[in-house]
Wavefront OBJ file of the C-alpha trace (Angstrom):
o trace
v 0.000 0.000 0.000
v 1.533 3.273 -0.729
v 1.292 6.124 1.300
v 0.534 9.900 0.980
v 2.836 12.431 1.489
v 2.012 15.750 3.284
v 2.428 17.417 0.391
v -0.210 15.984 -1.492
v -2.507 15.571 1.180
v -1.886 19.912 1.062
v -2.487 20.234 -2.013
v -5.891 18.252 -2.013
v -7.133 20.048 0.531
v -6.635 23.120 -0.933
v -8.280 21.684 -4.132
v -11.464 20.730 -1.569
v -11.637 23.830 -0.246
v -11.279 25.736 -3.427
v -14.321 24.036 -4.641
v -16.470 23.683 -1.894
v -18.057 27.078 -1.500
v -18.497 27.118 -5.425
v -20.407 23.643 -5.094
v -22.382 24.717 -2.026
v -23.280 28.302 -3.848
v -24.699 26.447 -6.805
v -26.945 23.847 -4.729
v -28.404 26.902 -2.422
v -29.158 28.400 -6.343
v -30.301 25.265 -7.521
v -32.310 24.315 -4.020
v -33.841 28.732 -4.260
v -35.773 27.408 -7.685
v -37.883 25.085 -5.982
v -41.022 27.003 -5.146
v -41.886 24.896 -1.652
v -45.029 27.198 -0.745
v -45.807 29.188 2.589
v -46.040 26.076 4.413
v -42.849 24.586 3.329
v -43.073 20.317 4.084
v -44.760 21.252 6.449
v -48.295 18.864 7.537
v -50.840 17.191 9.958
v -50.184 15.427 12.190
v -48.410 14.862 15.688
v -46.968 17.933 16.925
v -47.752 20.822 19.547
v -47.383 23.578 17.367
v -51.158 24.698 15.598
v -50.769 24.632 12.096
v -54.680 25.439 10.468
v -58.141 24.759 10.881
v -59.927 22.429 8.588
v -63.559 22.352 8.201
v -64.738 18.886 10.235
v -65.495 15.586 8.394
v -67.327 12.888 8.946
v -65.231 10.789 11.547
v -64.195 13.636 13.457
v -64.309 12.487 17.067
v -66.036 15.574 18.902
v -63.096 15.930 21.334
v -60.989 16.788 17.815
v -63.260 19.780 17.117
v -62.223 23.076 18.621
v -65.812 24.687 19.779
v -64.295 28.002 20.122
v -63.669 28.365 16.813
v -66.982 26.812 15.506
v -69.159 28.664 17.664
v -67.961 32.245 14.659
v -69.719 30.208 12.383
v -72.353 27.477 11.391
v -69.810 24.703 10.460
v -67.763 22.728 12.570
v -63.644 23.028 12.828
v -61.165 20.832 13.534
v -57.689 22.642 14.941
v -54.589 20.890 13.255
v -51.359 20.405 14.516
v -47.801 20.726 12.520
v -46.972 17.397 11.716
v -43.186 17.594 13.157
v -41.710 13.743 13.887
v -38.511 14.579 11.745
v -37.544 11.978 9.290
v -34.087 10.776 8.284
v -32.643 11.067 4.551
v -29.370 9.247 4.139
v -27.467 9.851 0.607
v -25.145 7.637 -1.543
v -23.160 10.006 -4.149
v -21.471 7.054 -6.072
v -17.764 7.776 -5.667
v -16.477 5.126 -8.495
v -14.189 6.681 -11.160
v -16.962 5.750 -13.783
v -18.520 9.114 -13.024
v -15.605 11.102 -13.616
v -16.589 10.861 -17.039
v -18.215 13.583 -19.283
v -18.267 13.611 -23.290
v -17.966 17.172 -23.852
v -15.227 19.161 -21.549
v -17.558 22.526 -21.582
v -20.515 19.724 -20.132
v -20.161 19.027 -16.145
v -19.112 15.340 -15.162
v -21.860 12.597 -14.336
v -20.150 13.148 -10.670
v -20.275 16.888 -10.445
v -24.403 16.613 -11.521
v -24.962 13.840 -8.728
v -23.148 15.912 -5.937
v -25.168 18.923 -6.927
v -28.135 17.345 -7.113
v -27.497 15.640 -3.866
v -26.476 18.580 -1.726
v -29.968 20.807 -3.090
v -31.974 18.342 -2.225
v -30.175 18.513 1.654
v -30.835 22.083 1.194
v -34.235 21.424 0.842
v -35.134 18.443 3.446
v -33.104 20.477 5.779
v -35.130 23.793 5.235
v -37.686 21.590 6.446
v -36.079 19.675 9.402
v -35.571 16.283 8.665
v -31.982 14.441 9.746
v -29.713 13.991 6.113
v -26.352 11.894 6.136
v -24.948 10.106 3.787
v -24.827 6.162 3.833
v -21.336 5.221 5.668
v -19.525 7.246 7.707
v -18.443 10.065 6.186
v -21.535 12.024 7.472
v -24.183 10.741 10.365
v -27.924 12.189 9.545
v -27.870 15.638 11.222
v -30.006 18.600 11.148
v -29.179 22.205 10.529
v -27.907 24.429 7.577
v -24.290 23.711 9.091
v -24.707 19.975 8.273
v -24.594 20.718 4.544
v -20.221 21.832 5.084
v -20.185 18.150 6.409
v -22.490 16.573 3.241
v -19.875 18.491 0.950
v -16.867 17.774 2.572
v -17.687 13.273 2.855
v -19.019 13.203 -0.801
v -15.436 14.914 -1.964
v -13.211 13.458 0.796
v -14.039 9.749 -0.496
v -10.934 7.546 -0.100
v -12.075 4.214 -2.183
v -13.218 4.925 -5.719
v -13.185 1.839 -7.505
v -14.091 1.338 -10.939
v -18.111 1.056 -10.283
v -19.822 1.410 -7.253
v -21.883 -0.290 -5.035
v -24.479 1.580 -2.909
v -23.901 1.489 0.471
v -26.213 0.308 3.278
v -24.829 -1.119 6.061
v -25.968 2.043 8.383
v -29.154 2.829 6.946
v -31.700 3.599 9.501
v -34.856 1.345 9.682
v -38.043 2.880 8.052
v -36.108 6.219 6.992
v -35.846 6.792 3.314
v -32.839 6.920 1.005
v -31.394 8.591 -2.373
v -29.117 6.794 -4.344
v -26.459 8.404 -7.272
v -25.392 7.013 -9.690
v -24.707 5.903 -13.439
v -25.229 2.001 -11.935
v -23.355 0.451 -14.726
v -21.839 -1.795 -12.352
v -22.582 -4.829 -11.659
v -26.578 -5.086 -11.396
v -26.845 -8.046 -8.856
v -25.229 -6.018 -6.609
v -27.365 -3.063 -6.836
v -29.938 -5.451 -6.394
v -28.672 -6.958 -3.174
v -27.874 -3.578 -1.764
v -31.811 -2.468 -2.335
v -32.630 -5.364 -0.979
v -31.377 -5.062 2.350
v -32.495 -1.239 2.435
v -36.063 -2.336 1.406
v -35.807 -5.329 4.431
v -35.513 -2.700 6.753
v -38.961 -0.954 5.660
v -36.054 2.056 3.906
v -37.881 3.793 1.090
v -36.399 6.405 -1.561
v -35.020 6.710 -5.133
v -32.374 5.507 -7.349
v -31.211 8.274 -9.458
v -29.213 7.066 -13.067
v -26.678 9.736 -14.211
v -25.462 9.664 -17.805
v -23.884 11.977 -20.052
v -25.535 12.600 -23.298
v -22.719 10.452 -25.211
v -23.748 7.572 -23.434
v -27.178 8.121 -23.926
v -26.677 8.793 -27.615
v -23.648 6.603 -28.575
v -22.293 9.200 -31.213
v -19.544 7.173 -32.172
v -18.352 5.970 -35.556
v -14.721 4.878 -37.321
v -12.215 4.131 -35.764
v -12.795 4.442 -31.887
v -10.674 3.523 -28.626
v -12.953 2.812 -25.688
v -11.613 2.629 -22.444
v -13.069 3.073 -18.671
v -12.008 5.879 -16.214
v -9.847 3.766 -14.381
v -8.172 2.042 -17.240
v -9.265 -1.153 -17.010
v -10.997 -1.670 -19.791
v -10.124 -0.955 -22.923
v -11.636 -2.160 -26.291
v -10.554 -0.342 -29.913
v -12.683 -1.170 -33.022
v -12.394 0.037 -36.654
v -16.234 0.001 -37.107
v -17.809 2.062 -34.145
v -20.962 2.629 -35.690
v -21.744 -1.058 -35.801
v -21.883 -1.481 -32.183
v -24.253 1.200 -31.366
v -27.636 -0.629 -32.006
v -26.263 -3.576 -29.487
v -25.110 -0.959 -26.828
v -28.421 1.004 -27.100
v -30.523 -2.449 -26.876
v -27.995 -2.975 -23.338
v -28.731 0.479 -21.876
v -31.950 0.083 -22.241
v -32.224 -3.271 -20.651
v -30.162 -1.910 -17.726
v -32.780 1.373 -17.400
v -35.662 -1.186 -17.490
v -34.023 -3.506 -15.016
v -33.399 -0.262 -12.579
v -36.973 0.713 -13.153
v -38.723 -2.516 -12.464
v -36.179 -3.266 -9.740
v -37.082 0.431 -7.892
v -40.842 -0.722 -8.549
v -40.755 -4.296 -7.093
v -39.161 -2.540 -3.755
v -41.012 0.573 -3.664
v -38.684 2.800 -4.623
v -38.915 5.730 -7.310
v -36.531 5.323 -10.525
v -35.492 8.734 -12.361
v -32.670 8.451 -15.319
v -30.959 11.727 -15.917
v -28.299 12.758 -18.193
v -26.384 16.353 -17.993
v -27.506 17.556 -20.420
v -30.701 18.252 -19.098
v -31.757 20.988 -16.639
v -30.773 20.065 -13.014
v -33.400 21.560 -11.761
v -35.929 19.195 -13.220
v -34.464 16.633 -11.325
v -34.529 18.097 -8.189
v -38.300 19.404 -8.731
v -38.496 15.404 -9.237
v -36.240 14.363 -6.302
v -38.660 16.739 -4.187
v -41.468 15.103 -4.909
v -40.176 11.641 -4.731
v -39.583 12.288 -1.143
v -42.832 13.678 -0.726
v -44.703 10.856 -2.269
v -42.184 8.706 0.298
v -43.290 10.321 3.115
l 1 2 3 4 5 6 7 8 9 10 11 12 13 14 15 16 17 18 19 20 21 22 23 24 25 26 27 28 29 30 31 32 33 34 35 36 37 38 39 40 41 42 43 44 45 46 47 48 49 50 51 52 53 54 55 56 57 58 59 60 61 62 63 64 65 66 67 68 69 70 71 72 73 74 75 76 77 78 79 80 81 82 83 84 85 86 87 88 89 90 91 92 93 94 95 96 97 98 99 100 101 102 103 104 105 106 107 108 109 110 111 112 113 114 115 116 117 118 119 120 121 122 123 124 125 126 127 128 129 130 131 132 133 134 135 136 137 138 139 140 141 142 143 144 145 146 147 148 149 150 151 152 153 154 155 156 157 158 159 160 161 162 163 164 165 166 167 168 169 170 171 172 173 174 175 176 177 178 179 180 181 182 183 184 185 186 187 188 189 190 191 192 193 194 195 196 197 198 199 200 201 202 203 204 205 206 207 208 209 210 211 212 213 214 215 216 217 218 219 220 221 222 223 224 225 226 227 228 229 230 231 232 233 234 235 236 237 238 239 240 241 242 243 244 245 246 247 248 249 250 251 252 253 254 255 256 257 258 259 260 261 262 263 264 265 266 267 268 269 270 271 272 273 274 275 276 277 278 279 280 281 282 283 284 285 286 287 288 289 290 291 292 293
């Protein structure tokens, strides 16, 4: 095992904290599009805090309705508490070298999308006081605005970054709900086996694909060297063009096996590429974890 020398550990921390505040700006920019409404997340339910009055229904117990209030009028009202039990997010940004790629260098990286996407949406769910971590043990579920430093500084300070990645869920809390990013062009089984054991412990959420347009697209033809982020794989072929109706067929397979595989657990599926507007995907995100809820 070779070790790191003070000098480069310097210089990458200089690197992280050169790019932190830029990251951080852009999710508070992304996360300030979002149009959450007066009442924010917030809802019925237990709390002490009064919230609204609702107009009684049918079912209404008559210690639930507040006579004070329904003695102004001729209807009935029923005084509603601020639903407050906080819940708690935990986030996998894949770390794997795969999403270092990007097929245009004025187009962000597959990994730059996912770690924006996944620090607006802590933005977000902590604007509205739930716990957020991420998955391991870079960053326990916290609350509070200064909980999204910490998010920033585990998704960049990842040590291990194999070729793909596997989502981790060793310390997800039971019955809390879960976002996980990634291209997932791993190994399937194990995405599989990881969802598994989230959905065993009643953990709902959303797996989130990340590809870059060229993937999506395949625009290759001629002569064309292939080869993986972390060099090992590497495949050249004279006749590009002639693989791309196999390769599409593949992705597509893999999508439909993500999306029936999110289904079967209840989970939500999104795939994303960057090329599209981030801020879709967050409005989607957003309501994912709403639906979750």
């Amino acid at each position: 095992m070779t070790q790191t020398s003070p000098i480069d550990l310097r210089s990458r921390a200089e690197g992280l904290g050169e790019s932190l505040p830029a990251l951080l700006a852009q999710a508070e920019h992304l996360a300030a599009t979002v149009i959450l409404g007066d009442h924010g997340r917030r809802r019925a339910g237990m709390g002490d805090e009064f919230w609204q009055y609702r107009p009684a229904h049918s079912g209404d117990s008559a210690a639930q309705i507040d006579w004070r209030r329904s003695a102004q009028s001729d209807q009935h009202f029923v005084r509603e508490r601020e639903w407050q039990a906080a819940q708690t997010v935990s986030l996998w940004v894949d770390p794997a070298r795969s999403l270092q790629f990007s097929g245009d260098a004025t187009r962000a990286t597959k990994s730059d999308r996912a770690q924006l996407l996944a620090l607006a949406l802590s933005v977000l769910l902590l604007r509205g006081g739930e716990r957020v971590g991420l998955t391991g043990d870079a960053a326990r579920p916290r609350s509070g605005r200064a909980q999204l430093l910490h998010l920033a500084q585990g998704m960049a300070a990842a040590a291990d970054r194999p070729e793909y990645g596997t989502p981790e869920v060793a310390n997800l809390t039971s019955h809390s709900r879960a976002v996980f990013f990634s291209d997932f062009l791993g190994d399937p089984e194990q995405v599989e086996t990881a969802l598994g054991m989230a959905s065993d412990r009643g953990v709902q959420g959303a797996l989130v694909q990340i590809l870059d347009p060229a993937e999506e697209d395949f625009p290759f033809d001629g002569r064309t060297i292939f080869e993986s982020m972390g060099g090992t794989f590497r495949h050249e072929t004279l006749r590009a063009g002639d693989l791309r109706a196999r390769y599409l067929d593949r992705l597509a397979e893999r999508k439909a096996r993500l999306e029936t595989l999110a289904r079967a657990s209840g989970w939500h599926y999104l795939c994303h590429h960057t090329g599209q507007s981030a801020q879709s995907a967050l409005l989607w995100l957003f309501a994912a974890m709403e639906r979750g809820r």
